[in-house]
N, C-alpha and C positions, 0 to 999 in steps of 0.2 A: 471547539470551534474558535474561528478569528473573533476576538471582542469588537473589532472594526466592524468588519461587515461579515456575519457569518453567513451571510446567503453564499459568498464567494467559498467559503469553505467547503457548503454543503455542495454547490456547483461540481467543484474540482471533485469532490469524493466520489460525490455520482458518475461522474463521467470519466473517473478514473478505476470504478468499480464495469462499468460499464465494456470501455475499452480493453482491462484485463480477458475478461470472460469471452469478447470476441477476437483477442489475440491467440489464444487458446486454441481455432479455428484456423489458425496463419498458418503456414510456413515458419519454422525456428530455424531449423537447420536443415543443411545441401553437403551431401557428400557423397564419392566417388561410393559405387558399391549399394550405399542407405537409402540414396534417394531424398527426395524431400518428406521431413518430415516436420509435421504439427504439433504444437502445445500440447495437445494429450497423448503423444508418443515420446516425447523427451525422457519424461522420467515419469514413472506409475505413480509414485507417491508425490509427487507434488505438484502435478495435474491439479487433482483434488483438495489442495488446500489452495493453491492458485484462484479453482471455483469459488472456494468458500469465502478467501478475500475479496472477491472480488463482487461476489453478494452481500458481503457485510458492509463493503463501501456503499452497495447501492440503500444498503437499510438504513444505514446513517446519515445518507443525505434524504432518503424518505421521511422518514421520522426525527431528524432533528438531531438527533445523537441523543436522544431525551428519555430511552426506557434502557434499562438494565439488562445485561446481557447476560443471565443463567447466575447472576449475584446483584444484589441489589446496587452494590459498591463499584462495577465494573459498568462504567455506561457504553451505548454500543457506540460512540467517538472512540471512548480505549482501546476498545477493541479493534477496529477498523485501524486505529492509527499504526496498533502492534503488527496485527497480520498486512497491512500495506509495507512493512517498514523489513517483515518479512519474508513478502514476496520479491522485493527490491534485491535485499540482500542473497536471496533463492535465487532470480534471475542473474545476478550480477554475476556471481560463483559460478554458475550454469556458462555466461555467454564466455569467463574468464577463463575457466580450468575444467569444465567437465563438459566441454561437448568431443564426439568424437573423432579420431584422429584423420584427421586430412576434411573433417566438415567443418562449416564456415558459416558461421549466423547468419539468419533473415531474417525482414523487416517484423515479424512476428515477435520473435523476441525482445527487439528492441523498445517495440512498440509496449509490451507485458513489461518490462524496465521502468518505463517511463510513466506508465498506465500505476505500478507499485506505488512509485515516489506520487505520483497525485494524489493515491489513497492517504497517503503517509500526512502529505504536506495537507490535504483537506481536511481530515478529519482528527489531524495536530492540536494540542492548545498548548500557545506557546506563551501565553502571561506566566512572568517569570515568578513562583511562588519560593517561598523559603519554610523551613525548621522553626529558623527563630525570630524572634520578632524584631523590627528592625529598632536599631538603637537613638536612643532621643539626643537630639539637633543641642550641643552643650553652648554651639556660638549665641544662638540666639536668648536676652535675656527672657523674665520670665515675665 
């Protein structure tokens, strides 16, 4: 979470774990022949992990990002941030090169896009840490 203000982190997660799952329910795509089709008809496999991210947003802005997710080492912020960052990149690929030929995305998908990157950017920690430790100030005396 933001060191700023992480209510704002937890905010965005939720509401972009939220917004996934009822994109899911949209309209994605419109084509000659297909028809309109919704979130859990695009592609079988990633429906379901679509769901999953987008429950993990809402857990992590329930709880804080503060309990461990199936490792003690992985908090559920990691996780959320991964599968948000995920489904972003799931989505993007989908609306880019893999939908079918002669259909045309709708606002559903776009909405799951945007919905990813909230999960991503909310449940992010972006204090920049390093390896090594940073080297001692030579200008200043002692």
């Amino acid at each position: 979470m933001s060191t700023i203000n992480p209510g704002i982190g937890r905010l965005l997660s939720g509401a972009g774990g939220v917004l996934l799952i009822v994109s899911l329910f949209l309209p994605w795509s419109d084509g000659p022949g297909a028809g309109s089709v919704t979130g859990w008809g695009v592609s079988a496999p990633s429906d379901v992990m679509l769901a999953i991210a987008g429950s993990c947003g809402i857990a992590a802005a329930i709880t804080g990002g503060r309990f461990g997710f199936f490792r003690p080492d992985v908090s559920m912020n990691g996780a959320a941030d991964l599968l948000g960052v995920l489904a972003a990149v799931l989505i993007g690929w989908l609306i880019a090169f893999d939908l079918p030929s002669g259909a045309s995305a709708q606002a559903g998908a776009y909405l799951g896009l945007s919905a990813g990157i909230a999960i991503a950017s909310g449940a992010g920690d972006f204090r920049v840490t390093s390896l090594f430790p940073r080297m001692p100030d030579r200008s200043r005396p002692r």
